[in-house]
C-alpha positions as CSV (number, residue, x, y, z in Angstrom):
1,X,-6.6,7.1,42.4
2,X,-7.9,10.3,40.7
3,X,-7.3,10.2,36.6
4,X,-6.6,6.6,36.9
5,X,-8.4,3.3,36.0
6,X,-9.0,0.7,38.2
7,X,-6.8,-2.5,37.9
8,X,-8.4,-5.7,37.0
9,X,-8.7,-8.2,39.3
10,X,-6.9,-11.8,38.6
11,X,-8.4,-15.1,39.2
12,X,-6.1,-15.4,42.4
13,X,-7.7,-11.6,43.3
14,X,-11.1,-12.8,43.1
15,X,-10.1,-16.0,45.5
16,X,-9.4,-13.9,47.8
17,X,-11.7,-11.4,48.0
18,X,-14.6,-14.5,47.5
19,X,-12.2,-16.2,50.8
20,X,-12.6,-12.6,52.7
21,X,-15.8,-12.3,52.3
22,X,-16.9,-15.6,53.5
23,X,-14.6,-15.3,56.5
24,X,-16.6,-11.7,57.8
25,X,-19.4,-11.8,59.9
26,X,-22.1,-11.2,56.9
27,X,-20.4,-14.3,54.7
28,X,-23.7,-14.3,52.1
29,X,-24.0,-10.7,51.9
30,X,-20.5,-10.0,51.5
31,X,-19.9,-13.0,48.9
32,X,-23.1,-11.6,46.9
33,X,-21.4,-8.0,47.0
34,X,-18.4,-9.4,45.1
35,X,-20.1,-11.8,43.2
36,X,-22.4,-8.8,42.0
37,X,-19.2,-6.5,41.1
38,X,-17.2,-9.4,39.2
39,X,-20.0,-12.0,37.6
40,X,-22.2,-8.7,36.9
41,X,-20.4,-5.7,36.5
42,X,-22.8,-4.3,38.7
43,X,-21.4,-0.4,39.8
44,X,-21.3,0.1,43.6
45,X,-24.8,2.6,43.0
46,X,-26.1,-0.6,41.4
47,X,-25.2,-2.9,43.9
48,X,-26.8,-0.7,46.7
49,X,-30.1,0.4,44.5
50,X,-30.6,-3.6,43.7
51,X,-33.7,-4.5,45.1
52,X,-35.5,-8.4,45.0
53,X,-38.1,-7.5,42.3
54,X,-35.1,-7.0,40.3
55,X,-34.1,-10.6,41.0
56,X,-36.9,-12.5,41.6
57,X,-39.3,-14.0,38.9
58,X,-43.6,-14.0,39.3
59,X,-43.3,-17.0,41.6
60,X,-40.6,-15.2,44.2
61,X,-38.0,-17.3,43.2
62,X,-34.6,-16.1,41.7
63,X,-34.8,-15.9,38.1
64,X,-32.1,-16.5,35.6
65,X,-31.7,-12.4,34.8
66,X,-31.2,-9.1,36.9
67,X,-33.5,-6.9,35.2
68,X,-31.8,-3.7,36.2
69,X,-34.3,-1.0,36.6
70,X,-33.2,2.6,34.7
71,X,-33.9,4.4,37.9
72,X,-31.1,2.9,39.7
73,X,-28.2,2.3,36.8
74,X,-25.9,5.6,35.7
75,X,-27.8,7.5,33.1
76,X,-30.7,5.6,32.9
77,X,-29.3,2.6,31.5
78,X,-31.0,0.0,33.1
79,X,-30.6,-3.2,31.6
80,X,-30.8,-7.4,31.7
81,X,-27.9,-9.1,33.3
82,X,-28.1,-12.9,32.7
83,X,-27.3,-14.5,36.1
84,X,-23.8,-16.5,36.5
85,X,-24.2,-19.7,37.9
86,X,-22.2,-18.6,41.2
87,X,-23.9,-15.1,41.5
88,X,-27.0,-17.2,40.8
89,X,-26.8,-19.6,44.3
90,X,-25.5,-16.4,46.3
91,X,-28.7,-14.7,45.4
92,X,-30.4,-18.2,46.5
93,X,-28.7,-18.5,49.9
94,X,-29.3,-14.2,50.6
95,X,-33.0,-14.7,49.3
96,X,-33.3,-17.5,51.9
97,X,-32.8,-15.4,54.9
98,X,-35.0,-12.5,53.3
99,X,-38.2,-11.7,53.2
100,X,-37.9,-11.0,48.8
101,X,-38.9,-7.4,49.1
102,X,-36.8,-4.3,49.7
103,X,-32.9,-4.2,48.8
104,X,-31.2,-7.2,48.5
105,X,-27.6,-5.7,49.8
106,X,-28.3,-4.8,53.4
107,X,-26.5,-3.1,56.1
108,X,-26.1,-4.5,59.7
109,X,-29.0,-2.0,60.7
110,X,-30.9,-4.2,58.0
111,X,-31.5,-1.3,56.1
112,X,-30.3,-0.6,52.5
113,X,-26.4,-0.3,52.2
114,X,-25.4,3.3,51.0
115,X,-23.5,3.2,47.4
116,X,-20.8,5.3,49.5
117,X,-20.9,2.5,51.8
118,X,-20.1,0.0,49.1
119,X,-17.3,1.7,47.7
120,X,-15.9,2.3,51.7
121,X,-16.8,-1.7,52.0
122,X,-14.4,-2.8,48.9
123,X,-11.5,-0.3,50.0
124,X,-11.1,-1.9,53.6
125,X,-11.5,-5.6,51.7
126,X,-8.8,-4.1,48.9
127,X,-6.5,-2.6,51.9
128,X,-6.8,-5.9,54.0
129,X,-5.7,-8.1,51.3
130,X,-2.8,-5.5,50.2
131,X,-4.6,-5.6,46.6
132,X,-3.1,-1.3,45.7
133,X,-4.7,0.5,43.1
134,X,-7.9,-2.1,43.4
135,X,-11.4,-0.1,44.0
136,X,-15.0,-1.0,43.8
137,X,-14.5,-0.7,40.2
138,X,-11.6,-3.4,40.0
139,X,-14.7,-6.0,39.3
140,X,-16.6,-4.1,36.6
141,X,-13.3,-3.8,34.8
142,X,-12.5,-7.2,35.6
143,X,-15.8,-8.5,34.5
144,X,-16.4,-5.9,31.0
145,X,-12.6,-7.3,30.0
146,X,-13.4,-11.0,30.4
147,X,-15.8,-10.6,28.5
148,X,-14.7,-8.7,25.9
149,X,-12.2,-11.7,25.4
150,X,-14.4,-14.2,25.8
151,X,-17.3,-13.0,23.5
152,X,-16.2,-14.2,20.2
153,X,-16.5,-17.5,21.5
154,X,-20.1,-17.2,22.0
155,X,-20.5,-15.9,18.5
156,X,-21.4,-12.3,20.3
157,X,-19.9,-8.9,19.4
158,X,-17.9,-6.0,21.8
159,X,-22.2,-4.6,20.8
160,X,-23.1,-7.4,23.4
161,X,-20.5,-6.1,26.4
162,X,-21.7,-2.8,25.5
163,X,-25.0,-3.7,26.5
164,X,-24.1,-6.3,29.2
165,X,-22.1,-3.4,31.0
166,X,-24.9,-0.7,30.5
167,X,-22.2,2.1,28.2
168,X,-24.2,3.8,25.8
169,X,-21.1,4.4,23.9
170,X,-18.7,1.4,22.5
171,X,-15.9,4.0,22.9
172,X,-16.9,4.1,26.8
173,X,-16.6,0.2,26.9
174,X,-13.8,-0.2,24.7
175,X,-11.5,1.8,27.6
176,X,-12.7,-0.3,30.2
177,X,-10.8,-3.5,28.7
178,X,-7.1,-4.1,29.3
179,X,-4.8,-5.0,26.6
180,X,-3.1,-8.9,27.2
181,X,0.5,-8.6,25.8
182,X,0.3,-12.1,25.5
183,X,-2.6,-12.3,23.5
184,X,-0.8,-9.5,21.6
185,X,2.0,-11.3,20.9
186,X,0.7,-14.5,19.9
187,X,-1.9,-12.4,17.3
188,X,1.9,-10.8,15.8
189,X,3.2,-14.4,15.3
190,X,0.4,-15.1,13.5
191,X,0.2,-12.1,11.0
């Protein structure tokens, strides 16, 4: 995959990675890894470093934010993360069988997943469900170009998926999204 983007992952793609997951013998943790990659656009370093008092607010409970620390996002760039409903009550069912401290992505040892590990985990879900050219990027890409299409709905700018996806440059985030020839045509007819 060398010198190439990841592809985006399709409504239908994120189905049945979701399905996968909640068929394997760690169904919350391997839900909450997906749900991390595709409602977050969390990086596989980011999804391994993510520890609970990231997550959880003064009273223990899950909050409505991930306040990524700088110490564990590329280059520093820790940033806030509001919390998709769905990512929201997978965080709620891990935290349940937790004890709130420590990483909240955790191997079968019960230690804290590697980001190598990560990346290995999403290649065996990506081969197993025959998804090619698909890596644990698929879901950042998929989640920094749904919301670049969405955000003019929410009055927001391509600033505020620069932000959400932790790019210091809009450059950087504008070559994450993918073009819609759809979209592209429709916008011609209109002109």
């Amino acid at each position: 995959m060398a010198g190439r983007q990841a592809k985006t992952l399709s409504t239908d793609h994120i189905d049945e990675l979701l399905y996968f997951a909640e068929t394997s013998r760690h169904p919350h943790r391997n839900r909450l890894i997906v749900l991390l990659s595709v409602k977050a656009g969390l990086r596989a370093a980011e999804i391994a470093k993510l520890t609970w008092d990231m997550i959880l607010d003064p009273s223990g409970e899950v909050g409505s934010t991930i306040e990524l620390h700088d110490k564990v996002a590329k280059k520093g760039g820790g940033r806030s993360v509001p919390l998709h409903t769905d990512l929201r009550q997978a965080l709620v069912a891990v935290r349940h069988q937790s004890t709130g401290r420590g990483p909240v992505i955790r191997s079968q040892q019960g230690g804290a997943m590697t980001p190598l590990s990560i990346v290995v985990w999403f290649h065996r879900v990506f081969k197993a469900l025959d998804l090619t050219g698909c890596s644990s990027h698929s879901g950042r890409r998929t989640f920094i170009t749904r919301a670049a299409r969405l955000v003019h709905k929410t009055g927001g700018s391509l600033r505020d998926v620069q932000l959400l996806a932790g790019h210091r440059s809009i450059q950087t985030t504008q070559g994450y999204i993918d073009g819609d020839t759809d979209a592209q045509r429709k916008l011609v007819s209109l002109i």
